[in-house]
C-alpha positions as CSV (number, residue, x, y, z in Angstrom):
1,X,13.6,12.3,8.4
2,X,13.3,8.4,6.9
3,X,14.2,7.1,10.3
4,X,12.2,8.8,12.8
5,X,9.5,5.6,13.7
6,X,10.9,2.2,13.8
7,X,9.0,-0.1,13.4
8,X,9.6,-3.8,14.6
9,X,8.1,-6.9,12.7
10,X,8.1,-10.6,11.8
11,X,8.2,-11.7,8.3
12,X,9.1,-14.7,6.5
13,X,11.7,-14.3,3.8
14,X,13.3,-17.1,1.8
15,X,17.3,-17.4,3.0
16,X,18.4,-17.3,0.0
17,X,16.9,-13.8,-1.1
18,X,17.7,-13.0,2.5
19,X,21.1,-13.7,1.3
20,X,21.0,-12.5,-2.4
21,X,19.6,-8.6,-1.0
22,X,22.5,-8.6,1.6
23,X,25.3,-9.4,-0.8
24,X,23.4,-6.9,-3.6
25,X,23.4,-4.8,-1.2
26,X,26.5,-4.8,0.3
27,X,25.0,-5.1,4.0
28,X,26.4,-7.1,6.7
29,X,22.9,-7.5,8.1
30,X,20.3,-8.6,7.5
31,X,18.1,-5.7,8.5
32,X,20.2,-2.9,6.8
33,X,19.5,-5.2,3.7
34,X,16.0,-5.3,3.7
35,X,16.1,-1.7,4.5
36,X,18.5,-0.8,1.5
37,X,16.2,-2.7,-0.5
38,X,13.1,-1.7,0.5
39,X,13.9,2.1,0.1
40,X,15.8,1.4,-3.5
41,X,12.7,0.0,-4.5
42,X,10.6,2.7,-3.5
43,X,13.2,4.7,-5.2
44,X,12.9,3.0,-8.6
45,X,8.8,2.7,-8.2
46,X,8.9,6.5,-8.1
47,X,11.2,7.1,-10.9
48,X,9.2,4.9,-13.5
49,X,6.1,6.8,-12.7
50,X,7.8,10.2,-13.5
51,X,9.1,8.3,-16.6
52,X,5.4,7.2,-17.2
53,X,4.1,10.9,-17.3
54,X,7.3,12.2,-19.0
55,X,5.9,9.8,-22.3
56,X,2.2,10.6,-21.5
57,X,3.1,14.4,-22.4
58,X,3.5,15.6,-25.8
59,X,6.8,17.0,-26.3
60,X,6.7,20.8,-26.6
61,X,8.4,21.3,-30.0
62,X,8.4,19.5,-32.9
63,X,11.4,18.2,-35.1
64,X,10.7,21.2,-37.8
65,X,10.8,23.5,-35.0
66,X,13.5,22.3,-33.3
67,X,15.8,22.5,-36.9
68,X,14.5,25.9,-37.3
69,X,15.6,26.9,-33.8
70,X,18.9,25.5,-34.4
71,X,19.4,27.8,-37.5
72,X,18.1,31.0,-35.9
73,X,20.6,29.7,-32.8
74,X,17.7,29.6,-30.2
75,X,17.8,26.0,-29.2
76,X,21.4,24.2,-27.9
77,X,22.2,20.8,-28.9
């Protein structure tokens, strides 16, 4: 569903990140590059903010409860 609306522009890009993104990336082009790399990007952008609001929330049990669990065979390690 990514690829539905191409969009064609002109940017300017340094060669050699041009060139660093392609061989990171394993791309022949240089299009499929900046592609890979935008969408990894996007990838890791949305993975640190689900990392962010893992931390914000307080964990549901605490280190007592989790022992005691343990003990009574309730909780897996």
């Amino acid at each position: 569903m990514r690829d539905i609306l191409h969009m064609r522009t002109t940017i300017t890009i340094g060669e050699d990140l041009l060139d660093e993104a392609r061989k990171l990336s394993g791309k022949k082009g240089y299009s499929e590059a900046i592609v890979t790399s935008l969408r990894d990007y996007v990838d890791l952008k949305k993975r640190l903010e689900l990392l962010e609001l893992l931390f914000e929330q307080k964990t549901p049990h605490s280190h007592k409860q989790v022992k005691k669990m343990r003990r009574k065979r309730q909780w897996s390690s």
